[in-house]
TIVO-2410 file (N, C-alpha, C; in nm, 3 decimals):
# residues 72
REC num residu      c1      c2      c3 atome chaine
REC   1      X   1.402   0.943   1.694     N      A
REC   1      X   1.500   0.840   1.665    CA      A
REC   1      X   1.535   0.840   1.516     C      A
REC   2      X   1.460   0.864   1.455     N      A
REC   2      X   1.496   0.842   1.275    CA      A
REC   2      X   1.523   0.992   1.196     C      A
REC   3      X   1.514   1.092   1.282     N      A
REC   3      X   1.566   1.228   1.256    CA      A
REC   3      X   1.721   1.178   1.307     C      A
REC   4      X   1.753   1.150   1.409     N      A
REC   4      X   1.859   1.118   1.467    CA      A
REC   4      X   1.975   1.027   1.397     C      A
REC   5      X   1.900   0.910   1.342     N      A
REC   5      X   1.956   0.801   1.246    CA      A
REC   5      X   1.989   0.896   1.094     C      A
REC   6      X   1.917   0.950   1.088     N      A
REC   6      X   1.902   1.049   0.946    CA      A
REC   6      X   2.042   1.124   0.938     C      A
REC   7      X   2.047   1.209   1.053     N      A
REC   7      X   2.105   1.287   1.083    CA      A
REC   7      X   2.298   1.254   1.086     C      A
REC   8      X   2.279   1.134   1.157     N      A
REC   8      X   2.413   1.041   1.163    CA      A
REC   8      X   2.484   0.984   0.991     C      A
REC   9      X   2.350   0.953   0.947     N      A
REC   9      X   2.370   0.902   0.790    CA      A
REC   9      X   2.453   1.021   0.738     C      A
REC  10      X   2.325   1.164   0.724     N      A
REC  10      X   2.416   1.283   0.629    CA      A
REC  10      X   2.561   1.292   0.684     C      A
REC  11      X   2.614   1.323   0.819     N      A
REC  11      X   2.706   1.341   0.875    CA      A
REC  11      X   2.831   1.254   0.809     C      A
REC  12      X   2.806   1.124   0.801     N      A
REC  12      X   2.894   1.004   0.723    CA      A
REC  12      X   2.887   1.050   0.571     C      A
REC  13      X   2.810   1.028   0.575     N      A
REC  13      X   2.818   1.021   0.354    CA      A
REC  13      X   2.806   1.133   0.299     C      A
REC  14      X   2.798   1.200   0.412     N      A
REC  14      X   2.881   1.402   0.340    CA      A
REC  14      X   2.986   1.422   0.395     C      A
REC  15      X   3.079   1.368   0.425     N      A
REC  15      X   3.208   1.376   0.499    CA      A
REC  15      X   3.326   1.357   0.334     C      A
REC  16      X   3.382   1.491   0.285     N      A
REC  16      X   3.496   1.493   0.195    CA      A
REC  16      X   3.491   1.342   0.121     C      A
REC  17      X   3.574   1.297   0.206     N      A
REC  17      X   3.654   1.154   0.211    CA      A
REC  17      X   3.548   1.059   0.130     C      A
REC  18      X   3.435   1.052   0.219     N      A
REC  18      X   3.364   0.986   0.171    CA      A
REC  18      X   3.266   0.985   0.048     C      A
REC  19      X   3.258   1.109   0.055     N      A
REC  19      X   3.202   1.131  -0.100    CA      A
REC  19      X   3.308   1.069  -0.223     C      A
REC  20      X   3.397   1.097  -0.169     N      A
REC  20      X   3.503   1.074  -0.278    CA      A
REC  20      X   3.510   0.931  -0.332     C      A
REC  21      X   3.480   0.813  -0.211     N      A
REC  21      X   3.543   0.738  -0.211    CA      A
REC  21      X   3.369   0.620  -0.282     C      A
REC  22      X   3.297   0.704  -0.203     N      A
REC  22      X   3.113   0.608  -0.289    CA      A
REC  22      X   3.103   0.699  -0.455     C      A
REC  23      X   3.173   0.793  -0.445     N      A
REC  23      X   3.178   0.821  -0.659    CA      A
REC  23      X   3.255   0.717  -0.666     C      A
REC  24      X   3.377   0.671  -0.686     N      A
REC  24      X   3.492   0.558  -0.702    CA      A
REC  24      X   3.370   0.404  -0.736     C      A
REC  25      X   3.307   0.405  -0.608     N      A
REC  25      X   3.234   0.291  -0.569    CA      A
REC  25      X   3.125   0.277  -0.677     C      A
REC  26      X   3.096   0.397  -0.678     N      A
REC  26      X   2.946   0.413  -0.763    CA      A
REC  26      X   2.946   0.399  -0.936     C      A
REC  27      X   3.053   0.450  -1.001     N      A
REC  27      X   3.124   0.408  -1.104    CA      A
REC  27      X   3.094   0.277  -1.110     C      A
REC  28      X   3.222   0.200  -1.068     N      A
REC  28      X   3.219   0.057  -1.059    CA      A
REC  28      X   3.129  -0.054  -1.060     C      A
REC  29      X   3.071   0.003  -0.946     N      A
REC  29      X   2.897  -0.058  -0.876    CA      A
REC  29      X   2.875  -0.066  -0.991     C      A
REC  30      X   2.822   0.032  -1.085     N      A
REC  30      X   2.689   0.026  -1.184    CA      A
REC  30      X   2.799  -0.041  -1.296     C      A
REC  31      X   2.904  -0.028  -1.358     N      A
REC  31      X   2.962  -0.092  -1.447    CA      A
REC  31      X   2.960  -0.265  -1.453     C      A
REC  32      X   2.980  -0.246  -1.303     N      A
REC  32      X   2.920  -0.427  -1.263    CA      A
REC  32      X   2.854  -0.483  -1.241     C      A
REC  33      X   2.800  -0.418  -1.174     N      A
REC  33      X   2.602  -0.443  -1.147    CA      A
REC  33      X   2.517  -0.407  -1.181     C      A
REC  34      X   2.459  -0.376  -1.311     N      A
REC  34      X   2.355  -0.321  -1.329    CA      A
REC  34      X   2.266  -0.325  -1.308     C      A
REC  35      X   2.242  -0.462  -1.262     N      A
REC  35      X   2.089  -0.466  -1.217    CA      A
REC  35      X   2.069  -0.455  -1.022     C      A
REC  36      X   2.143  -0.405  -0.981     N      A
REC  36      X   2.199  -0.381  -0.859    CA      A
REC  36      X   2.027  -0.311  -0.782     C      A
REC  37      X   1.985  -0.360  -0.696     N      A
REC  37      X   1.843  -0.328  -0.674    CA      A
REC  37      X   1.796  -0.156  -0.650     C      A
REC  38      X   1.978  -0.144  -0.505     N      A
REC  38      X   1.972   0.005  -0.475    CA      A
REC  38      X   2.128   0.022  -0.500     C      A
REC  39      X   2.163   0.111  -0.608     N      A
REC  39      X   2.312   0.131  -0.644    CA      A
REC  39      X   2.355   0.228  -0.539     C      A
REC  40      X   2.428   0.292  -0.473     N      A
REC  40      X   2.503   0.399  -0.408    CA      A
REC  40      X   2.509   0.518  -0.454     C      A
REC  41      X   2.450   0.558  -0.601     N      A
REC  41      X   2.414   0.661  -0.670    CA      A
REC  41      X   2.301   0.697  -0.635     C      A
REC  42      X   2.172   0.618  -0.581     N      A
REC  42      X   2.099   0.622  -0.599    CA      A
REC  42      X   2.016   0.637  -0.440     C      A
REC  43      X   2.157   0.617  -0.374     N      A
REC  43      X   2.177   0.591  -0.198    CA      A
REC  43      X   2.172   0.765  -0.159     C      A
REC  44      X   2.278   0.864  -0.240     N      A
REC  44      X   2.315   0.986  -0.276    CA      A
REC  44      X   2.235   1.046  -0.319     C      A
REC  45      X   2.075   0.990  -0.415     N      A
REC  45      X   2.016   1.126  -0.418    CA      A
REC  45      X   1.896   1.074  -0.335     C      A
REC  46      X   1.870   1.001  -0.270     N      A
REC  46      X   1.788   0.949  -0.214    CA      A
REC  46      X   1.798   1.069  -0.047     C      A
REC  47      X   1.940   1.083  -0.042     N      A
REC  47      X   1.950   1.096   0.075    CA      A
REC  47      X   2.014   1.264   0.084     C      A
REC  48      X   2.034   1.291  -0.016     N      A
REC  48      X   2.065   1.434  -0.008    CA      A
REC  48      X   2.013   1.496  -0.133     C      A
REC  49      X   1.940   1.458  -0.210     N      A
REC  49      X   1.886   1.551  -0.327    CA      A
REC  49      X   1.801   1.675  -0.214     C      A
REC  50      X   1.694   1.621  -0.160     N      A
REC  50      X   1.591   1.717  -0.134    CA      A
REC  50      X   1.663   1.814   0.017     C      A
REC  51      X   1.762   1.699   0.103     N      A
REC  51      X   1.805   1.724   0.227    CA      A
REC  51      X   1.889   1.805   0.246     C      A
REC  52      X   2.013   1.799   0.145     N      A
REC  52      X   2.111   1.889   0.141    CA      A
REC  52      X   2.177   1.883   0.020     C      A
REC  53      X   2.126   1.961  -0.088     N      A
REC  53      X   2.140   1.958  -0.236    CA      A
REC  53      X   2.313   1.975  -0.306     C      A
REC  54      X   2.353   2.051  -0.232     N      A
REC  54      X   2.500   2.093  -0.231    CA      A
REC  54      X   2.585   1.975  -0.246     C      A
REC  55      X   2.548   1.898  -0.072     N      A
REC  55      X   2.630   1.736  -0.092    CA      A
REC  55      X   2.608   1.688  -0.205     C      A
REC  56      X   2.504   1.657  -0.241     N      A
REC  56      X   2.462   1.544  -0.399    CA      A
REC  56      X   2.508   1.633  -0.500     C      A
REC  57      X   2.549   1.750  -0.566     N      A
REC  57      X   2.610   1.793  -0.622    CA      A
REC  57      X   2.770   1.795  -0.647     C      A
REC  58      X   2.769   1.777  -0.562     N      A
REC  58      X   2.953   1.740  -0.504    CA      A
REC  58      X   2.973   1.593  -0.556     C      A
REC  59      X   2.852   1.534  -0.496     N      A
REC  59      X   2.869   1.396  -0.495    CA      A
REC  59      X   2.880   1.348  -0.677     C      A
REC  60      X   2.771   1.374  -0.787     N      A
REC  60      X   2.806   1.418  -0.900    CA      A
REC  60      X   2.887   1.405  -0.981     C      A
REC  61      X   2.945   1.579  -0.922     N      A
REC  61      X   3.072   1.572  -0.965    CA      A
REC  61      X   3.146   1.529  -0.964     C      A
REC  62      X   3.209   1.459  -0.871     N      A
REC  62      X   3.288   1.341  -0.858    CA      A
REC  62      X   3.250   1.213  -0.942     C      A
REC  63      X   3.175   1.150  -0.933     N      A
REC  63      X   3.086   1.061  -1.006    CA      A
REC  63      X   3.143   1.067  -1.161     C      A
REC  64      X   3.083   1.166  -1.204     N      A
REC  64      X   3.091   1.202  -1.360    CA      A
REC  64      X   3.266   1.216  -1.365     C      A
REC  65      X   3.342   1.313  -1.302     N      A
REC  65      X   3.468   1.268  -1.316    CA      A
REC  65      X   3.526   1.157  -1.282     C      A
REC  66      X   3.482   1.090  -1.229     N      A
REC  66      X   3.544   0.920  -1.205    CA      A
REC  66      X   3.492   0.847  -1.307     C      A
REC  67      X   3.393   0.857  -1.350     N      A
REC  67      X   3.359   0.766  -1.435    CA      A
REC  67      X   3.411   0.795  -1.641     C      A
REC  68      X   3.466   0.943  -1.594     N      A
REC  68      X   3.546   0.952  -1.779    CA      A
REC  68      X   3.679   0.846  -1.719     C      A
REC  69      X   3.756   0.851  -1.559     N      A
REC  69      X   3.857   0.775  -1.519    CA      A
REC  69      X   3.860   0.654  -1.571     C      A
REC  70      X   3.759   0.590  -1.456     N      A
REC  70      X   3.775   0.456  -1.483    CA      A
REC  70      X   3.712   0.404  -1.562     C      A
REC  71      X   3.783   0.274  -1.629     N      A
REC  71      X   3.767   0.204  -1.709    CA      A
REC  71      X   3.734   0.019  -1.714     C      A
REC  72      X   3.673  -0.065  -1.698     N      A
REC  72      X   3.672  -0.186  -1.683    CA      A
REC  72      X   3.659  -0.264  -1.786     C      A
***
């Protein structure tokens, strides 16, 4: 069951779109929340550093280029 749940998670939050859209989030998040308990950056290497290294690299990159973007 939790290989399964696991499995459903990577499927979602390695999907293009969505990477794209939790860097955007993840920026923000931490600009506003810093003391945020579990940030969405942190959701990303939690969940694909060791699992599938490629995604969290992607993920990153995006990250770091969104965040020279935006500004608050």
């Amino acid at each position: 069951m939790i290989d399964e749940d696991l499995k459903m998670e990577m499927e979602y939050y390695g999907d293009e779109d969505e990477i794209d859209a939790y860097a955007q989030e993840a920026v923000i998040e931490e600009r506003l929340h810093k003391d945020a308990p579990m940030s969405t950056r942190e959701k990303y290497r939690e969940l694909f550093l060791v699992n599938d290294p490629k995604v969290y690299h992607k993920f990153l990159k995006k990250y770091y280029s969104y965040s020279q973007k935006i500004s608050l």
